[in-house]
C-alpha positions, 0 to 999 in steps of 0.5 A: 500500500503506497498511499499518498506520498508523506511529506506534502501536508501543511506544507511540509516539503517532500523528504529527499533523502532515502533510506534502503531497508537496510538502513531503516532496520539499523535506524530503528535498532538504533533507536530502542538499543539506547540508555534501556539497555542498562536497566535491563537486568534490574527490570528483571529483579523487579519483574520477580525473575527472568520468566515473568520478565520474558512474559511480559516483554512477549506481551509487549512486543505484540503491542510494539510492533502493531503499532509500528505498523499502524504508524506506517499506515497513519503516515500513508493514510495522512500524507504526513511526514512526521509522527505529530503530522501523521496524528493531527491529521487524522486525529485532528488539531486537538489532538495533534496539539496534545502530540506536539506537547507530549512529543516534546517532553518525552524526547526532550527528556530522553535527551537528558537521560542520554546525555546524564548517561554519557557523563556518567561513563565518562566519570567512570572512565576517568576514574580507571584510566586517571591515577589515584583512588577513586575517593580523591577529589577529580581534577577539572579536566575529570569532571563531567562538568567539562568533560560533557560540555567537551563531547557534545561540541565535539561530537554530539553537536556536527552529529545533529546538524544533518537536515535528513534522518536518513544521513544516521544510518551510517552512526547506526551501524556503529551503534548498534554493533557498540550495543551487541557487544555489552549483551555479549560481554554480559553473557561471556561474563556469566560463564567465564566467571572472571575474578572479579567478580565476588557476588554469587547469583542468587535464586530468582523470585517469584513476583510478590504480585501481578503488579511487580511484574507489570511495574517494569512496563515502563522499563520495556517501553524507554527500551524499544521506543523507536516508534517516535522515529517510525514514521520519519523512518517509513517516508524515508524508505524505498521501496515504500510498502506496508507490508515490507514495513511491517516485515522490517518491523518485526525484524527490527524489534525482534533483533532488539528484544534478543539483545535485551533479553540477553543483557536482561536475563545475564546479568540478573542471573551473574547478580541475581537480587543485588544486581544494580539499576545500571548494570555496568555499576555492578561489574569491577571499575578496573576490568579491560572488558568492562572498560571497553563495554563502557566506551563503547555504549557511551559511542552508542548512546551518542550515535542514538541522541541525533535521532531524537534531536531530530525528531523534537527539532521537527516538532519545533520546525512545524511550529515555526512553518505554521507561525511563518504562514500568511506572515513576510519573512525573509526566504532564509528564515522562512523555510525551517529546514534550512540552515538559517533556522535549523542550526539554531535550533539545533544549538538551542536543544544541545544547550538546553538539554546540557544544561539539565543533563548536567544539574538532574539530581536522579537518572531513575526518576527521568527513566520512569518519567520517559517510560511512562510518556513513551506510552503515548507513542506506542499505545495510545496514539497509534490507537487513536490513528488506527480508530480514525483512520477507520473512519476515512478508509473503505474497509469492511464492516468486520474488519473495522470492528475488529481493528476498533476494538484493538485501537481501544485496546492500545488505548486503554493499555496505554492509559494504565501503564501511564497511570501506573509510571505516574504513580510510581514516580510520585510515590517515590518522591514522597 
């Protein structure tokens, strides 16, 4: 089904830039493999043990990849080219608008969760390779209040200022391969039993609750959030069909949900109830495996945070369009793509989400935060699109019940796990 081409509504210009599927796969493997990928084991001891986790990360994976799909048909029905075009219009302006806020926040605070990542493995990393015990006062040049501001200028920022996300497929590859070789060291790590290793694994729990197993949703959902980049992904790609996107899809999550569940399962099973929240944090500081692990996923995490950028700096875009509309601008500043209105916002979101990445007291709180608003984009408004789409599509009578019901479905799963993160995250501040 090639729909009408994305990319030509409310005056959005036709994406030039092409992605292979190829491309697509690793942009979106890209995407989930990110900072999750630390919090995996813990989310296995909090799940109760490695089969509840698989359990529920089964479950989820239906829901994941059906709304990739939906958001692959919502682009081709809509003739968007954005996540937040695609659902305002076929949900309508309200809701539209409601996208662009949540869009924003959620990907604003991924950006300070990365960059907060970053800087903690760059602080560990000094702390191996500088001399001197740990306890002792870091020198300035140690400190991620400089070492931070140093790698976003050096690296983080020439990596945002491409105009397509298509031109990430070539990071994503090193991204990817950076994140397959932590599950890998994870996994070795458990059969090798290296010295240093003194914790011995302990017996698995059952979960106290149904509720302790469903707590790590919003875990699952930081993890495989790719779907904020589904649509961007899906008009970029050729040759552009629903079916091939629904394939790669399914590979791509696939893929993903290997590399978490080896990471997940291993290292709960290497420390079992004492595993911690970033499970790098778990292993000796002075190990050459480690150490590796740990320059490699901050390379990871690098590669990943342009994507988000891209994706908030193109909500940001459609504001300044619509704001230009019917208004004289000079032809430099109208067009928001360009580098006249594209490189400042680009600076602009760099320096904003440096500045809290630098000063957030709590990485845990900003991950449960994250998972819950990743709700939205996975569950609730791919369920909106597909009950609306409805409405505009020639289907048949059952067919529309059927997929109605499983927009409802999205929804209201959508609803509890954002319920339930919202809680969890105000509970813990009290």
């Amino acid at each position: 089904m090639e729909g009408p081409a994305p990319g030509t509504g409310l005056g959005e210009k036709p994406l030039s830039a092409t992605l292979s599927p190829v491309g697509a796969v690793f942009i979106l493997l890209k995407s989930a493999l990110g900072a999750g990928l630390l919090n995996f084991p813990w989310a296995f001891h909090q799940a109760g043990g490695v089969l509840p986790a698989f359990l529920v990360e089964l479950v989820s994976l239906v829901f994941l990849v059906s709304g990739l799909v939906v958001l692959g048909y919502a682009a081709s029905v809509s003739g968007q080219a954005t996540y937040q075009g695609a659902v305002r219009g076929l949900c309508g302006p309200a809701v539209g608008r409601l996208c662009e806020a949540c869009f924003l926040v959620n990907l604003f605070m991924i950006s300070v969760a990365f960059l907060r990542v970053i800087g903690d493995q760059l602080e560990k990393l000094c702390d191996t390779l500088l001399p001197g015990a740990p306890p002792a006062p870091r020198p300035w040049y140690a400190d991620q209040h400089f070492t931070l501001p140093l790698l976003c200028a050096l690296l983080v920022l020439p990596l945002s200022a491409p105009r397509e996300i298509a031109f990430q497929k070539h990071t994503s590859i090193l991204g990817t391969l950076a994140a397959c070789y932590l599950a890998l060291v994870i996994t070795v790590q458990y059969y090798l039993r290296p010295p240093g290793l003194v914790r011995e694994p302990r017996p698995s729990l059952s979960p106290s609750s149904w509720t302790s197993a469903f707590s790590v949703f919003p875990t699952i959902c930081f993890g495989f959030q790719c779907h904020e980049a589904a649509v961007s992904v899906y008009c970029s790609t050729r040759p552009r069909s629903l079916s091939r996107w629904a394939l790669l899809s399914a590979l791509s999550l696939l893929a993903c949900c290997l590399v978490y569940s080896l990471t997940g399962a291993y290292g709960f099973l290497t420390f079992g109830t004492e595993v911690s929240a970033d499970i790098l944090m778990s292993y000796p500081g002075d190990d050459v495996v480690i150490v590796v692990a740990r320059v490699l996923f901050a390379v990871s995490v690098v590669t990943v945070y342009p994507i988000v950028l891209f994706l908030g700096r193109s909500v940001m875009q459609d504001l300044w369009r619509r704001s230009c509309r019917g208004a004289w601008w000079p032809r430099a500043l109208a067009d928001p793509s360009g580098p006249w209105v594209r490189m400042p916002l680009t600076v602009l979101w760099v320096g904003v989400t440096l500045a809290t990445a630098l000063f957030v007291p709590d990485l845990s709180e900003i991950v449960s935060i994250t998972g819950g608003l990743s709700s939205f984009f996975i569950f609730i408004f791919p369920g909106l699109c597909l009950i609306c789409a409805m409405g505009v599509e020639p289907v048949g009578p059952r067919t529309k019940c059927c997929l109605e019901a499983w927009g409802a479905l999205c929804v209201l799963l959508g609803t509890f796990i954002f319920g339930q993160s919202t809680a969890a995250a105000l509970s813990g501040r009290l």
